[in-house]
C-alpha positions in Angstrom: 121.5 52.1 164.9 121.6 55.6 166.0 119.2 57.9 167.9 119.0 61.4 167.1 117.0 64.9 167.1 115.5 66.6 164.1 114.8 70.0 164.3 111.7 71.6 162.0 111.1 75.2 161.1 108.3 75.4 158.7 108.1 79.0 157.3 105.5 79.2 154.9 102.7 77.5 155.7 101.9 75.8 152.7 105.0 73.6 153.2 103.5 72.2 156.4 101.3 69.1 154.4 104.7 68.7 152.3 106.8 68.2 155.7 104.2 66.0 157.3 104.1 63.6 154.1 107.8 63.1 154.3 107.8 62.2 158.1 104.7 59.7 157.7 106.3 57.9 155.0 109.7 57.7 157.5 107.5 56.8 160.3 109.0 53.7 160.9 112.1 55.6 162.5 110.1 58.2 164.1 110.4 57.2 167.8 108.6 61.0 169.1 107.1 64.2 167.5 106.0 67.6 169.1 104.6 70.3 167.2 104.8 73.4 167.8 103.3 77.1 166.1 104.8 79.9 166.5 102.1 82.5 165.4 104.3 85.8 166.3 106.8 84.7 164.2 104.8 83.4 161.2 106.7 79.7 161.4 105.7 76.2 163.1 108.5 74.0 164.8 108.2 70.3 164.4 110.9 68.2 166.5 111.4 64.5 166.2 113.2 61.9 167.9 114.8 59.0 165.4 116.5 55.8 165.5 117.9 54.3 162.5 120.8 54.2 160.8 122.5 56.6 159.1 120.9 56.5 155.4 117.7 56.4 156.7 117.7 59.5 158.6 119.9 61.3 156.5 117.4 60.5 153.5 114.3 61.3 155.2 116.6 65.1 156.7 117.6 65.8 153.1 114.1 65.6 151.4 112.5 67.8 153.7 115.5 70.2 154.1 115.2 70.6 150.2 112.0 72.5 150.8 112.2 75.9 149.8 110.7 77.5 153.0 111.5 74.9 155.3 114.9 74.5 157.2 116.5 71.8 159.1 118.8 70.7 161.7 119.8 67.3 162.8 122.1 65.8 165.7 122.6 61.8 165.9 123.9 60.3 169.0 126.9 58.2 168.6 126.3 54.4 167.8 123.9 52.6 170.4 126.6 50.3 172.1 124.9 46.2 172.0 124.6 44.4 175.3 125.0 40.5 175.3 
């Protein structure tokens, strides 16, 4: 499992139902969300928090950054070490 940040910028705004589609049907691995419109600059921010593995949140990153308007970042924290 691995935790990670997912950065949103939405430019046009009739991507935003598009984005929020994608992260409601990843849910599941959504651990936070915060929202965030930036009127002055004609774009809305979205930022998650995820844990899952690897596929998972690199499936869910790649369908939305294939949104023409809409770019993407992601950082995943190294492998959650198991106690016990």
């Amino acid at each position: 499992m691995r935790v990670g940040i997912i950065s949103i910028a939405i430019y046009k705004v009739e991507k935003v139902n598009q984005v929020n589609q994608i992260i409601t049907e990843n849910s599941f691995i959504v651990l936070g969300r915060m929202g965030m419109p930036l009127q002055e600059r004609s774009m809305k921010l979205i930022s998650l928090i995820v844990e899952g593995n690897t596929d998972v949140i690199g499936r869910m990153a790649g369908q939305i950054g294939e949104i023409d308007g809409v770019e993407i970042q992601s950082m995943l924290i190294k492998e959650l070490n198991k106690k016990g």
